[in-house]
LUMROLUM-616573 format. One record per residue (C-alpha): residue number from 1; chain; x, y, z. Coordinates in Angstrom, 2 decimals. Example, Ala and Ser with C-alpha at 12.3 -4.5 7.8 and 13.67 -1.06 7.14 Angstrom:
     k   c        px        py        pz
     1   A     12.30     -4.50      7.80
     2   A     13.67     -1.06      7.14
***
This chain:
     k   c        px        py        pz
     1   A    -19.11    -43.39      2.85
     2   A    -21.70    -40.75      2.59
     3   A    -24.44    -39.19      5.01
     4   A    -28.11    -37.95      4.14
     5   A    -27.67    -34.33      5.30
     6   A    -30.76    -34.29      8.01
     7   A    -32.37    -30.70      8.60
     8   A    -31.04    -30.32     11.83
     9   A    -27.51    -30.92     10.39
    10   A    -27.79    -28.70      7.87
    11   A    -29.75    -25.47     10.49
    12   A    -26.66    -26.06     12.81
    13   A    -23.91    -25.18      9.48
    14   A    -25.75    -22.41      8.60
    15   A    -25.79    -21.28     12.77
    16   A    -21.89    -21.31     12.14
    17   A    -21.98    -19.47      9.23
    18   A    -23.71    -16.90     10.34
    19   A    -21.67    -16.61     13.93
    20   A    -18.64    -16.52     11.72
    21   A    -17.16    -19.74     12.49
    22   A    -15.98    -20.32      9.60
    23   A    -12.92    -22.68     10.51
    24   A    -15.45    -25.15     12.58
    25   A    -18.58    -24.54      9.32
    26   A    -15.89    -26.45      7.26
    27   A    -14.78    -29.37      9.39
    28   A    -18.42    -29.93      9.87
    29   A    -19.38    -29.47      6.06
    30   A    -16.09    -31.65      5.20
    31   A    -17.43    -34.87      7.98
    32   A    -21.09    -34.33      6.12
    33   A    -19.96    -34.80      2.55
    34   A    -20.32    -33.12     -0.81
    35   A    -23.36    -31.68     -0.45
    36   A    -23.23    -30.05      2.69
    37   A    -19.71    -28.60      1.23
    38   A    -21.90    -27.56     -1.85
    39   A    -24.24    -25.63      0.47
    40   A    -21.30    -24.03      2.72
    41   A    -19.50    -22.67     -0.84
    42   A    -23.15    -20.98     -2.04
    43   A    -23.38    -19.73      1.79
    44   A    -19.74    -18.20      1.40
    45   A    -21.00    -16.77     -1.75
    46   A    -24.02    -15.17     -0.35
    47   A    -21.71    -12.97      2.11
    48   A    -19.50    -12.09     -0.60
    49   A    -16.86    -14.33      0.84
    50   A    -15.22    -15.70     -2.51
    51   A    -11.68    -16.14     -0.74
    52   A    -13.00    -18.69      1.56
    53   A    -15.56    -20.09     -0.62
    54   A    -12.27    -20.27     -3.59
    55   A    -10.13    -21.96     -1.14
    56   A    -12.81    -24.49      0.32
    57   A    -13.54    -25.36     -3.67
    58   A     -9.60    -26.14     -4.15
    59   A     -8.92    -28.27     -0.90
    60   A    -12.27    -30.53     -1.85
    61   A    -11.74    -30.47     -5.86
    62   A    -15.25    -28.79     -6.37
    63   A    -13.68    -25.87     -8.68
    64   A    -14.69    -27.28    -11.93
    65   A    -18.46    -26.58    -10.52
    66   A    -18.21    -23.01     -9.57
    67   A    -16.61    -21.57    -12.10
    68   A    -17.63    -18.12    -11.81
    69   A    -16.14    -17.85     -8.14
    70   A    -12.78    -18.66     -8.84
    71   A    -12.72    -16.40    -12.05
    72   A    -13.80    -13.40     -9.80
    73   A    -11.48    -14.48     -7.18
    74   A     -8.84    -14.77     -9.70
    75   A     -9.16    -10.93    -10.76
    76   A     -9.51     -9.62     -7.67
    77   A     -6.32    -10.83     -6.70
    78   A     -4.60     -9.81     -9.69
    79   A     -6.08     -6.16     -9.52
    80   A     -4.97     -6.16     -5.63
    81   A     -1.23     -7.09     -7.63
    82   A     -1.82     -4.30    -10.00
    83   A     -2.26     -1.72     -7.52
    84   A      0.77     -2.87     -5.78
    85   A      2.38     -2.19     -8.70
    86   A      1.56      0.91     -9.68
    87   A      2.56      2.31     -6.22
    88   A      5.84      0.61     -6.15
    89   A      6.05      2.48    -10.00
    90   A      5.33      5.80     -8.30
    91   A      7.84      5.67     -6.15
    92   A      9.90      4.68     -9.10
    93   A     10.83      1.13     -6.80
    94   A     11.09     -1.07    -10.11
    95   A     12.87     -3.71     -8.67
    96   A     10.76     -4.30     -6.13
    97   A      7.41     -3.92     -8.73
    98   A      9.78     -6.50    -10.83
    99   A     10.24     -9.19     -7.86
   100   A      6.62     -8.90     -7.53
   101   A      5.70     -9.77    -10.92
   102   A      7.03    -13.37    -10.62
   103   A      7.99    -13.28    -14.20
   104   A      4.09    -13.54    -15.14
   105   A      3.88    -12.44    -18.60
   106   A      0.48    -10.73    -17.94
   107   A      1.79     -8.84    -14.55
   108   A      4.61     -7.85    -16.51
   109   A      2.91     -6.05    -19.30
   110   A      0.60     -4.09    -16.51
   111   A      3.97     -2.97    -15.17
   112   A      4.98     -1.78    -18.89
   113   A      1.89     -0.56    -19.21
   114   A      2.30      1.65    -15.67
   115   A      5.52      3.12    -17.11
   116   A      3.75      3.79    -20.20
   117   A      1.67      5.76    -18.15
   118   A      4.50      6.90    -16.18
   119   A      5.68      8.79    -19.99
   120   A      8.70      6.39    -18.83
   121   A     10.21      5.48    -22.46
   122   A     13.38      4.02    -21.01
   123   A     11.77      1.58    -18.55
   124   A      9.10      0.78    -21.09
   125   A     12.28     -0.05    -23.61
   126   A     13.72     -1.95    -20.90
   127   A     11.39     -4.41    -19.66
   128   A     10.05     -4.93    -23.51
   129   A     13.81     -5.80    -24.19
   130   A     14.16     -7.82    -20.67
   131   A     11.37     -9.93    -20.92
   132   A     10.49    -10.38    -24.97
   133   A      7.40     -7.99    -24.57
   134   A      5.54     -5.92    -27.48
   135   A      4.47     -2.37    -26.75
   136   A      1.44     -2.96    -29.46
   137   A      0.35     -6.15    -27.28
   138   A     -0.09     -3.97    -24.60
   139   A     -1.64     -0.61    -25.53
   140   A     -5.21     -0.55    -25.03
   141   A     -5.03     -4.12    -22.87
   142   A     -5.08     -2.50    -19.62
   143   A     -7.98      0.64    -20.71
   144   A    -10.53     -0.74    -18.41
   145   A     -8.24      0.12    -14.98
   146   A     -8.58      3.65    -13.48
   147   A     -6.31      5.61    -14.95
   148   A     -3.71      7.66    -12.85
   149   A     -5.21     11.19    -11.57
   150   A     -3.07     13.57    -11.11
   151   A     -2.83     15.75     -7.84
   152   A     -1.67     19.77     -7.53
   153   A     -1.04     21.87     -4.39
   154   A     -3.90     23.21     -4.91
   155   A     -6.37     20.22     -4.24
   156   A     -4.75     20.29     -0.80
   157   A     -4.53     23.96     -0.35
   158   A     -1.07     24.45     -0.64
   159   A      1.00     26.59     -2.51
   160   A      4.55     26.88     -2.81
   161   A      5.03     28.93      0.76
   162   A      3.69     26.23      2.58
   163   A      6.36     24.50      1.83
   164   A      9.60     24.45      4.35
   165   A     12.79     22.72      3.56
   166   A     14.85     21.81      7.20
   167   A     18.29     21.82      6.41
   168   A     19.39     22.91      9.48
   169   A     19.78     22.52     13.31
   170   A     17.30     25.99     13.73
   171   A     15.02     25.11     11.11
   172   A     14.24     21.70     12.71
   173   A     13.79     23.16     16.00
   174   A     11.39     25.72     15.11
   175   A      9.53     22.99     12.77
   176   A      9.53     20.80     15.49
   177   A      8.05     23.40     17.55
   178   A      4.83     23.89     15.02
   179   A      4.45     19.67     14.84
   180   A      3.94     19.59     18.36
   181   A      1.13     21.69     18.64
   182   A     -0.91     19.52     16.07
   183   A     -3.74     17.08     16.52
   184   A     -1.86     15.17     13.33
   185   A      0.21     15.00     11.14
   186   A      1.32     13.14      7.89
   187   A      4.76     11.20      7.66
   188   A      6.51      9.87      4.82
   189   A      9.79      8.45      3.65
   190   A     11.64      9.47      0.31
   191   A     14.84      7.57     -0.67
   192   A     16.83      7.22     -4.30
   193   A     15.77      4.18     -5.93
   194   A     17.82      1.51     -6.19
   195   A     18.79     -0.41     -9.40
   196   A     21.09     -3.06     -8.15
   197   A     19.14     -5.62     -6.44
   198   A     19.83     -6.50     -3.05
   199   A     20.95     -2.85     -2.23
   200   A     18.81      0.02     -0.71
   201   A     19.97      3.92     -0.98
   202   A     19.67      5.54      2.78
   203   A     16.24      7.59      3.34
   204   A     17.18     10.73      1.99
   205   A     14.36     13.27      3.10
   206   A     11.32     12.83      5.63
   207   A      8.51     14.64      5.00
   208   A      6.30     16.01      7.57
   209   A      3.09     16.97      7.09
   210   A      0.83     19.67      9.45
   211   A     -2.77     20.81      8.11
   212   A     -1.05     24.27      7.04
   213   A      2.56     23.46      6.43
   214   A      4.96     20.89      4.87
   215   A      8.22     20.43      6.50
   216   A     10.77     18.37      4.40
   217   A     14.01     17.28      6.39
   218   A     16.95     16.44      4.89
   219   A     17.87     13.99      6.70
   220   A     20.94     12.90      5.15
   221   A     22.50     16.17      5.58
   222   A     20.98     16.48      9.53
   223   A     22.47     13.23     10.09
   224   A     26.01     14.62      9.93
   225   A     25.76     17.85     11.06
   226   A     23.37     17.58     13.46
   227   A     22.96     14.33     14.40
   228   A     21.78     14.55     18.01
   229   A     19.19     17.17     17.08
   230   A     17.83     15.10     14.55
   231   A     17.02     12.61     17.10
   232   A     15.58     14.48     19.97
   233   A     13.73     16.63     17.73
   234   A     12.41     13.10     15.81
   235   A     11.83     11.38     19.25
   236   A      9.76     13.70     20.47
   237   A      7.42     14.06     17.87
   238   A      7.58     10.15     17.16
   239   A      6.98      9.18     20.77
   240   A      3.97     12.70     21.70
   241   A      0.80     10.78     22.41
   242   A     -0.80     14.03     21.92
   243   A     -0.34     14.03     18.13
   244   A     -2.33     11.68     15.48
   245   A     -0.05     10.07     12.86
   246   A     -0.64      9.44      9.88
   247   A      1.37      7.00      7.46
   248   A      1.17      4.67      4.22
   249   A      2.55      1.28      5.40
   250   A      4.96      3.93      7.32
   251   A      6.36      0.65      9.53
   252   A      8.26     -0.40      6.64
   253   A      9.63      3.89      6.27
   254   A     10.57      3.36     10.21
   255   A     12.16     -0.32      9.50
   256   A     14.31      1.49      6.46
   257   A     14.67      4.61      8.58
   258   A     16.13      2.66     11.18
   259   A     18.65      0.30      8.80
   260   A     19.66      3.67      7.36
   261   A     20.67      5.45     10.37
   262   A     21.64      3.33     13.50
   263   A     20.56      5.51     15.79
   264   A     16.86      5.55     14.70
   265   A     16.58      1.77     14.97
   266   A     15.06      1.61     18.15
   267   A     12.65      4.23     18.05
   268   A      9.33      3.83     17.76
   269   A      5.97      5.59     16.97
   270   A      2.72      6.54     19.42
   271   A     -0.32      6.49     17.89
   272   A      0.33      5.85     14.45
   273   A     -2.40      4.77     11.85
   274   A     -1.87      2.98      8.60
   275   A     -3.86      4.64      5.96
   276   A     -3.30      1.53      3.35
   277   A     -5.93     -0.32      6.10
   278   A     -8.45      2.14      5.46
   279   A     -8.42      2.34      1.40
   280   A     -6.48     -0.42     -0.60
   281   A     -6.82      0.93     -3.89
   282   A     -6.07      4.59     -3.48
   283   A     -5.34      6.08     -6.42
   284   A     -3.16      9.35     -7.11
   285   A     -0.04     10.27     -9.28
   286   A      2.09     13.44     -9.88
   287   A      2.98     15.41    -12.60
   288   A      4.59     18.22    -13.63
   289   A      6.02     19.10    -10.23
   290   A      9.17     19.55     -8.85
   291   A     10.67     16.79     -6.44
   292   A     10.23     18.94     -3.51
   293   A      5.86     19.95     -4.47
   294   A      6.11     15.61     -4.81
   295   A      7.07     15.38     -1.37
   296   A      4.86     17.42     -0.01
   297   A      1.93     16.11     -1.68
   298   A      3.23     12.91     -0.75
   299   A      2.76     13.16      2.88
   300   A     -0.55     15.96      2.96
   301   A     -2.48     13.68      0.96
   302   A     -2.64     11.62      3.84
   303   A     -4.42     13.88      6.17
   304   A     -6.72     15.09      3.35
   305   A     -7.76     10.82      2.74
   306   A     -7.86     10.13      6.38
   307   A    -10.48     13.24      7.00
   308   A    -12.62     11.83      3.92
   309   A    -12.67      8.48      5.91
   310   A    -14.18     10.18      9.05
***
């Protein structure tokens, strides 16, 4: 059974629409028929809602006539998996970047093609071998997506100096001191990758990030010899309401922090903000610096991305 969609009918789906109720625009366009499901797809497409207007084609079989959305949709979601990728490469977190790929040929050469990249030869050899790939299928197949850019201490305005390693129950209290008296700071989470899947290496180093200074704490070491001083010191600046901070997808640091250490597994973190919200695709790699200018970098660059967002 089908209904002639009257004006009045079709003035209240757009009212929806353009309300954002969405959820209600489709039971509505689903009890009028076809048509008015044709109409709420081009409307989705208008506000550059192709997710919605993908998934209302596939639950009514209308796919075949909009071709053009679910191709965009389609690449969209597989350049969202490529990024994902290529910061799970970074971080050298293959297994993880290999989990993700599903075993999808195509998602498999982009992560050959990120160790290529990467000037990874062994991981490029290994996957090719893995998974039947060829290195001359993939050269060039990937040209059109931004290539890495490399940051230095110097696009942050840091040099070597500004660089503290905490190693000890002084050093952390004097570091702590300095973190206190910031308006924010960047956090991040370092740990050996892991090879053998379903294990995870404890979180080796935090780094701590101030507008002038880097602070990288071994925490491994701390743990043992100064275990209690790790955690006051690490409360307090976790739990200061005075202090902005800054992390990428940090809750999943603090939910590895805390499986690491037992002690840590209850703490949590005032006024934290997620920079991954606030730019999806950031791009940024590292070369030709030691592990400890990586770390550093690693947690500056998050102030220096959060201030461009301002």
């Amino acid at each position: 059974m089908h209904f002639m969609i009257r004006d009045d009918d079709e003035v209240f789906l757009y009212e929806m629409l353009e309300k954002g109720q969405y959820k209600a625009a489709e039971r509505w366009a689903v009890f009028l028929g076809k048509s008015a499901l044709r109409k709420l797809i081009q409307g989705y497409i208008q506000k550059d809602l192709k997710k919605q207007a993908c998934e209302l084609m596939r639950n009514n079989k209308l796919t075949k006539e909009f071709p053009e959305v679910k191709r965009a949709v389609d690449e969209s979601a597989f350049n969202d998996l490529c990024n994902s990728l290529k910061k799970l490469a970074e971080k050298g977190e293959w297994v993880k970047a290999e989990k993700k790929t599903k075993s999808d040929k195509q998602v498999l050469q982009f992560l050959v093609f990120c160790a290529m990249e990467f000037k990874d030869r062994e991981k490029v050899e290994e996957l090719c071998k893995r998974y039947k790939l060829k290195v001359e299928d993939i050269e060039g197949r990937f040209e059109s997506f931004p290539p890495v850019r490399y940051i230095t201490l110097e696009d942050l305005n840091l040099t070597t100096d500004d660089i503290i390693w905490v190693d000890d129950p002084i050093g952390l209290k004097t570091a702590t001191s300095l973190i206190l008296n910031c308006r924010e700071i960047g956090l991040d989470c370092e740990w050996k990758p892991s090879y053998e899947k379903g294990t995870m290496n404890k979180v080796s180093i935090m780094q701590i990030a101030t507008t002038k200074k880097v602070f990288i704490v071994d925490m491994i070491k701390l743990s043992g010899e100064a275990h209690e001083t790790l955690h006051d010191c690490l409360k307090k600046i976790f739990h200061s309401t005075d202090i902005l901070k800054l992390g990428y997808d940090f809750k999943n640091d603090m939910k590895h922090l805390g499986e690491s250490y037992e002690s840590f597994e209850n703490l949590h973190m005032e006024r934290l903000v997620d920079i991954q919200n606030l730019f999806q695709d950031h791009q940024g790699g590292l070369s030709g610096l030691t592990k400890l200018q990586y770390a550093a970098i690693d947690s500056r660059v998050l102030i220096h991305i959060y201030r461009q967002a301002k």
